[in-house]
C-alpha positions as CSV (number, residue, x, y, z in Angstrom):
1,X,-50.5,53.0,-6.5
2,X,-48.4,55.0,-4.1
3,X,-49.1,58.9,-4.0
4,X,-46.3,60.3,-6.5
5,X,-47.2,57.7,-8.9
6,X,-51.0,59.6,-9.1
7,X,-49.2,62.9,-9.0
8,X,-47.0,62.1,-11.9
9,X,-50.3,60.7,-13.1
10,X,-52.1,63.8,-12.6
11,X,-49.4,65.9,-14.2
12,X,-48.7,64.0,-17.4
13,X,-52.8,63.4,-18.1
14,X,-53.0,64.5,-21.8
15,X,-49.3,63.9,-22.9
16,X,-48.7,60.7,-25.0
17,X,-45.9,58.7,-23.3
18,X,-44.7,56.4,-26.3
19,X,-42.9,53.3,-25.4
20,X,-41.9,50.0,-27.1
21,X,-43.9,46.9,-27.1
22,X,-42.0,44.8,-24.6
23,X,-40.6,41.6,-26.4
24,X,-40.7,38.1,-24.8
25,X,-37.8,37.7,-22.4
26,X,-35.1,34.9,-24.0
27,X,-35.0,32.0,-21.5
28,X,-31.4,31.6,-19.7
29,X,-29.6,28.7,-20.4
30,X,-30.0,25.6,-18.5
31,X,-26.9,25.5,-16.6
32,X,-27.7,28.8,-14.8
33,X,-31.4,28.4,-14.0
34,X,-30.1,26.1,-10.4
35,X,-28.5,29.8,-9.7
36,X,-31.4,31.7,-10.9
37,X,-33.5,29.6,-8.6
38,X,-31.7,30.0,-5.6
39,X,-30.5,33.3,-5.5
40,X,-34.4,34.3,-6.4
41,X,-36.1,34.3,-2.9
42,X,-33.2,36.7,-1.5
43,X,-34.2,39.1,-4.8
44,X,-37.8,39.3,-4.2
45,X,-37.1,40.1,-0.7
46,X,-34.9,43.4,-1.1
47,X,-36.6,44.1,-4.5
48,X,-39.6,44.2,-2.6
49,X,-38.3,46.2,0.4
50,X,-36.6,48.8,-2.5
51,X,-40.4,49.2,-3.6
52,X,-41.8,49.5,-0.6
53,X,-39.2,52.1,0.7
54,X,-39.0,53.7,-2.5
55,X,-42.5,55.0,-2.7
56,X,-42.5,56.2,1.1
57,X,-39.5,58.5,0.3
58,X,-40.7,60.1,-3.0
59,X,-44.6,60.4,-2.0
60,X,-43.3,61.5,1.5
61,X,-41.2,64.8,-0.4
62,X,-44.6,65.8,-2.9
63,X,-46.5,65.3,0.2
64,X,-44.3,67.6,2.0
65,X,-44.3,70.3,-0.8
66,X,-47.7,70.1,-1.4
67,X,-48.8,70.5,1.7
68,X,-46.6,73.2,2.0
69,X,-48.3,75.2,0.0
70,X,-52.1,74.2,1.8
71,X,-50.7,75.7,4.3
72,X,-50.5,78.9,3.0
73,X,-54.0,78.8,1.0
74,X,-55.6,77.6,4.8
75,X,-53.6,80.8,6.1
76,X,-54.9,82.9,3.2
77,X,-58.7,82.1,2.5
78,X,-60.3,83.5,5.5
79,X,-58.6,87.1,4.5
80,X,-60.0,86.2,0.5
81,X,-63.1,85.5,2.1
82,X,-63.6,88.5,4.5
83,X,-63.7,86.4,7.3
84,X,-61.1,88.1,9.3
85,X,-63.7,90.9,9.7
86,X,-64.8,91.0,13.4
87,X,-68.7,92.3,11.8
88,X,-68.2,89.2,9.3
89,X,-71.1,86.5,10.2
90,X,-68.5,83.5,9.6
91,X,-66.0,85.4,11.9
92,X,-66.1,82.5,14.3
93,X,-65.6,80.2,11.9
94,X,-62.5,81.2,10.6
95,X,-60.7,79.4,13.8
96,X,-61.4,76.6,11.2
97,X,-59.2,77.6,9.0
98,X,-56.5,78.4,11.1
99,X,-57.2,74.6,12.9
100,X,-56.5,73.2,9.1
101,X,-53.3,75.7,8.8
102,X,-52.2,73.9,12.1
103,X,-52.8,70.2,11.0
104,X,-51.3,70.5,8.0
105,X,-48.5,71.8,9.1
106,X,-48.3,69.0,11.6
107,X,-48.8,66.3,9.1
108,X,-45.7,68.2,7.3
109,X,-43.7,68.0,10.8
110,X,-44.8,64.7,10.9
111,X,-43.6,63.0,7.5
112,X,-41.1,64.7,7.9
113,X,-40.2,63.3,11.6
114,X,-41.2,59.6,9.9
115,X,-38.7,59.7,6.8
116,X,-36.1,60.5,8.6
117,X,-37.3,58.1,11.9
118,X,-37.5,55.0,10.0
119,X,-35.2,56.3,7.5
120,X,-36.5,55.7,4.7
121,X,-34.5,56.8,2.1
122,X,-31.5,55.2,3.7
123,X,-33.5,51.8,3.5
124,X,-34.6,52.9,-0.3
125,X,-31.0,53.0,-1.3
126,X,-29.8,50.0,0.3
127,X,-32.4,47.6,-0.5
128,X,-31.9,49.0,-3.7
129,X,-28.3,48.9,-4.8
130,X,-28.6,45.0,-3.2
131,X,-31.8,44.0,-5.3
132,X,-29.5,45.1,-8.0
133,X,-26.9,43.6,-7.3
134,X,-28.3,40.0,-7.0
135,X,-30.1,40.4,-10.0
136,X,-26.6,40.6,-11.8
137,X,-25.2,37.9,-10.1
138,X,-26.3,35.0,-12.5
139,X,-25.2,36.8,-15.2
140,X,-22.0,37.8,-14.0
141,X,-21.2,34.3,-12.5
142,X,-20.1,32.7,-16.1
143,X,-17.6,35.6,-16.5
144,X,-15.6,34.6,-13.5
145,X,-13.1,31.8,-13.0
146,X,-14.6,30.3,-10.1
147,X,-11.7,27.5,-10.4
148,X,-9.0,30.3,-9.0
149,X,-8.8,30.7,-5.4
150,X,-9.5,34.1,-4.1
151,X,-9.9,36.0,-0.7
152,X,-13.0,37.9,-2.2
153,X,-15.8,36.2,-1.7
154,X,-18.1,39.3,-3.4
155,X,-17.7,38.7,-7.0
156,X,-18.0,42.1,-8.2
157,X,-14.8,43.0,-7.0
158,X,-13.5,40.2,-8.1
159,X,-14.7,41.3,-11.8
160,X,-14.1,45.3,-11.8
161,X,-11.7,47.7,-11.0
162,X,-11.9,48.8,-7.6
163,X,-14.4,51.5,-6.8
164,X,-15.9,50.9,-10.6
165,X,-19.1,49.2,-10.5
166,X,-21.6,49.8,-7.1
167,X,-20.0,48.9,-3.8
168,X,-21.4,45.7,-2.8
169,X,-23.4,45.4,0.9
170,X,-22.4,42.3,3.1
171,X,-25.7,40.7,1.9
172,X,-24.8,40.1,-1.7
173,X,-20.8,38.7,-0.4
174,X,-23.0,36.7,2.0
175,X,-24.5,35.3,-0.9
176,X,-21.8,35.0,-3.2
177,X,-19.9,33.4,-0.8
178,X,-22.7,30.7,-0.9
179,X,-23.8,30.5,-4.4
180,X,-19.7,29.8,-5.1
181,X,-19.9,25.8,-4.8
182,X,-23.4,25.8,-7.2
183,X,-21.0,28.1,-9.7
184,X,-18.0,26.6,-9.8
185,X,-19.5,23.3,-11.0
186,X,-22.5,24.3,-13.0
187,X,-19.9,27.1,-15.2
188,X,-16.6,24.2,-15.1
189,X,-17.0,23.2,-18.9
190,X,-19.4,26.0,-19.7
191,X,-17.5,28.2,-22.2
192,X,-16.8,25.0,-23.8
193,X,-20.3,24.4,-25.0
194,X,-21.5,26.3,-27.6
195,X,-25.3,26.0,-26.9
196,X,-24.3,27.3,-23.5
197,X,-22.3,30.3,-24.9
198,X,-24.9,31.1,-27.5
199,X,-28.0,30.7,-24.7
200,X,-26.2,32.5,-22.4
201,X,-25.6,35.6,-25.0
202,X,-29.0,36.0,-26.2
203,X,-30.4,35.9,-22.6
204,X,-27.4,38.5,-21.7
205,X,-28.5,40.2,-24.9
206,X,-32.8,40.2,-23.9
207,X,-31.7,41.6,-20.2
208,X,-29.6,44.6,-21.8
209,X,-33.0,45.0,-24.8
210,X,-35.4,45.3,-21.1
211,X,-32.4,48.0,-19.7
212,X,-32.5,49.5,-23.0
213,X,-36.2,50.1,-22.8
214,X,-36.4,51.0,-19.5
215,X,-34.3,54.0,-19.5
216,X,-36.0,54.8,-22.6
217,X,-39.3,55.1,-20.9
218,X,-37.6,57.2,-18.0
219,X,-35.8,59.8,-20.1
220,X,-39.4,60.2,-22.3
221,X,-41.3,60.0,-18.9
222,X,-38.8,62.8,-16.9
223,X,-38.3,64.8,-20.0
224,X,-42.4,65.0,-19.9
225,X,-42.5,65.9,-16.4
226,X,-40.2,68.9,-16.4
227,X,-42.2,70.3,-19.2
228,X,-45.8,69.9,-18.1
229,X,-44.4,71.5,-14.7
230,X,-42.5,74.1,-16.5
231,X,-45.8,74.9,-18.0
232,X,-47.8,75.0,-15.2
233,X,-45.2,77.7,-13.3
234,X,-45.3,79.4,-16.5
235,X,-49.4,79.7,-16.1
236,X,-49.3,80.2,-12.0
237,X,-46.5,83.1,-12.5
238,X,-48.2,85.1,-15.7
239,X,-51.4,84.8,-13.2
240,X,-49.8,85.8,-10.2
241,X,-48.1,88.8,-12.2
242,X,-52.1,89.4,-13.8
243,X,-53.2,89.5,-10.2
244,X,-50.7,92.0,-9.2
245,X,-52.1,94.1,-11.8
246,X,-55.4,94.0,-11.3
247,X,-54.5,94.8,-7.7
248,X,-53.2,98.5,-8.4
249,X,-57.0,99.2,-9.9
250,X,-59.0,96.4,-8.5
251,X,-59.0,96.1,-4.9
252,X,-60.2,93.3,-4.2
253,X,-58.8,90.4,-1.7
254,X,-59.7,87.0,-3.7
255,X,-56.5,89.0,-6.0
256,X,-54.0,88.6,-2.9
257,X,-55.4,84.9,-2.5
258,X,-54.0,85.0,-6.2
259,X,-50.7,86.4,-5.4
260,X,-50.3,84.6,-2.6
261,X,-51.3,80.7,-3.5
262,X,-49.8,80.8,-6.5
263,X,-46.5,81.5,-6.2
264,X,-46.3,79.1,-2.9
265,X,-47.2,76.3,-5.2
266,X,-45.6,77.0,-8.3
267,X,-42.4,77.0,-5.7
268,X,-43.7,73.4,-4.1
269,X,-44.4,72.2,-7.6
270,X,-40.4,73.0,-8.7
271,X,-38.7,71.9,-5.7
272,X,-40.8,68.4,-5.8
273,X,-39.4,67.5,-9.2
274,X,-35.7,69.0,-8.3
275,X,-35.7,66.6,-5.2
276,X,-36.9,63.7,-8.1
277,X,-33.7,64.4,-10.3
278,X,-35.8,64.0,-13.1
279,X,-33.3,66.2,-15.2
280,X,-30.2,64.4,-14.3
281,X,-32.8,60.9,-14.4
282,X,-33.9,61.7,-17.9
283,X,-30.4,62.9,-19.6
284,X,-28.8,60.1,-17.6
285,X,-31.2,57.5,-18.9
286,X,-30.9,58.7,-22.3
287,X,-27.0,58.4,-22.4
288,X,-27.5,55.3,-21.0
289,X,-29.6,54.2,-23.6
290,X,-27.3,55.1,-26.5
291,X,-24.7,53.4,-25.0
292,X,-26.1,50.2,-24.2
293,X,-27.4,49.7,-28.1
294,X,-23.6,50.0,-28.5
295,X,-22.8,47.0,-25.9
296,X,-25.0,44.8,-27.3
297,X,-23.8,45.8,-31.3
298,X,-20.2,45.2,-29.7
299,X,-21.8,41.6,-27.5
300,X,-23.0,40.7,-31.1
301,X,-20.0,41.4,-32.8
302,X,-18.0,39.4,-30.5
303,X,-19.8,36.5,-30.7
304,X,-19.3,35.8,-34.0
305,X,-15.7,36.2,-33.1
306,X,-15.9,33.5,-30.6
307,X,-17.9,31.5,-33.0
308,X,-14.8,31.8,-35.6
309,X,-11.9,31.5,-34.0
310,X,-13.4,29.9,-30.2
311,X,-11.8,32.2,-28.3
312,X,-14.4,33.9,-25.5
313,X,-11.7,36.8,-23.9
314,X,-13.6,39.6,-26.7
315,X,-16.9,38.1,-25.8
316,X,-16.6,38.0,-21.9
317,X,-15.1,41.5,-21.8
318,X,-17.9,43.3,-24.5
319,X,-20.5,41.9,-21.4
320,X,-18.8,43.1,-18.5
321,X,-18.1,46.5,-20.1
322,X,-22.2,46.4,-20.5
323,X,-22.6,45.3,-17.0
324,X,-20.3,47.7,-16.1
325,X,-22.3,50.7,-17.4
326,X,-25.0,49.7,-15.8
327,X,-23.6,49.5,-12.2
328,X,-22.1,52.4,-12.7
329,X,-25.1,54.3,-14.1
330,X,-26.7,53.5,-10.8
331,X,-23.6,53.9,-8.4
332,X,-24.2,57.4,-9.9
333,X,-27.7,57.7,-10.0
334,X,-27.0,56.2,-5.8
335,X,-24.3,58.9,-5.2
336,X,-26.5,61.9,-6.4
337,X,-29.7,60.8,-4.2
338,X,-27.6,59.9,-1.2
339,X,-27.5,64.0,-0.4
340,X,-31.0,64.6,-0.6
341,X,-33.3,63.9,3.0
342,X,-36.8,64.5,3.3
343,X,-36.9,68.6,3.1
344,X,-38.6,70.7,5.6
345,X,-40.4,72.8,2.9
């Protein structure tokens, strides 16, 4: 578990995160599982470089804030302590102190030197957005006419509006460019067999239900963090503001480690979750939530149209318009993390 997972960990101890029991996955028709197969190994690969990536960027930006505010209880506790004091017995060790002000801030200066070194976040978002992408790819193949001759060889362009969905990298045309041949003549007759359209559907339909209950789990999950960290600034500012009290009758110098601490990490604690997004994560996910129940009522819908009448124009176009949210869901969620960098807090 990578170090913002035990933060969030740490910060949501005691508040029930209720999600839904995950159902069994529908199997995806027999025709595309040749595609499924061979577009997996290039999946696992960025998937696993988007994880890896991932968790060095968000643990490296809590690490930084953190830390930040280390730094000012190492600078702080030999003054609480008295050991500032030449006549103080531990005078000589407070050097010690100062030593762990020093490292810390190094190891600050040096995260942050690292993110932006092996850049990270930059490696984050692409591996990202093209884990993504191939993981559509199956599902998207069946809604193209692979038959018609085209200069694109991504297929998301092919499919969308220009500029609508996420812009495609040159690994996931590289790969549609291959995959084409296995398309074109596993999807020839496809939308002519009904077990095809129906399998193909319902395992549509289960990847939408997973989406579905993913970003129900974030929006619960952020909406959770902003309030437990809401509450704990709330605490660290009405002590800070008791301290400063105190400190006009009690003069005492553990009260200016109180009015000192605090404040720095109730101010590391609120700029670590606005560098996370998790408001725009949580009322983004929610939206997207609501709106891809409505795909899936509209997918439904359409295929008992197709079923009546045979004809699959409705049902293709309800699932790219759910696709389509999707990909632009995280084109958006890509565009709003693309500013931040690894801050020098």
């Amino acid at each position: 578990m990578a170090l913002h997972q035990w933060i969030e960990r740490l910060l949501l101890l005691g508040v029930p995160l209720q999600t839904a029991e995950r159902a069994p996955a529908a199997p995806p028709p027999e025709g595309l599982v040749p595609l499924i197969e061979s577009l997996n190994c290039e999946y696992q690969t960025f998937n696993g470089r988007a994880l890896r990536y991932g968790r060095r960027y968000r643990s490296g930006f809590w690490a930084i804030y953190l830390l930040s505010a280390i730094a000012v209880l190492f600078a702080v506790l030999p003054l609480a302590l008295g050991w500032d004091s030449p006549t103080h017995r531990q005078h000589p060790n407070a050097v010690l102190y100062a030593l762990g002000e020093v490292l810390v801030i190094g190891a600050v200066s040096t995260i942050y030197w690292l993110g932006h070194r092996r850049s990270w976040q930059e490696r984050w978002l692409e591996a990202r957005t093209t884990a993504e992408l191939i993981w559509y790819l199956p599902v998207v193949a069946p809604l193209l006419d692979h038959a018609a001759t085209s200069e694109q060889p991504n297929w998301y362009p092919r499919l969308f509006d220009p500029g609508q969905p996420v812009h495609a990298a040159d690994n996931v045309a590289r790969l549609c460019a291959k995959s084409e041949p296995l398309a074109r003549s596993l999807i020839a007759r496809a939308w002519s067999d009904p077990a095809f359209v129906t399998a193909y559907v319902g395992w549509t339909t289960g990847i939408l239900e997973q989406q579905v209950r993913y970003h129900r789990g974030v929006a619960v999950k952020q909406h959770a963090l902003m309030e437990r960290v809401h509450a704990v600034n709330s605490w660290l500012f009405g002590l800070t503001a008791l301290g400063a009290l105190l400190h006009l009758v009690v003069h005492t110098l553990w009260l200016t480690l109180v009015t000192t601490f605090f404040p720095a990490l109730g101010a590391s604690l609120h700029g670590a979750i606005a560098q996370s997004e998790a408001y725009r994560l949580g009322h983004t996910s929610g939206r997207l939530t609501v709106e891809l129940r409505a795909a899936i009522d509209a997918i439904g819908a359409a295929l008992e149209q197709f079923r009546a009448t045979g004809n699959a124009a409705t049902l293709k176009q309800s699932i790219t318009e759910a696709i389509g949210l999707i990909l632009e869901e995280h084109e958006d969620w890509h565009l709003v993390v693309r500013p931040h960098h690894l801050p020098l807090a």
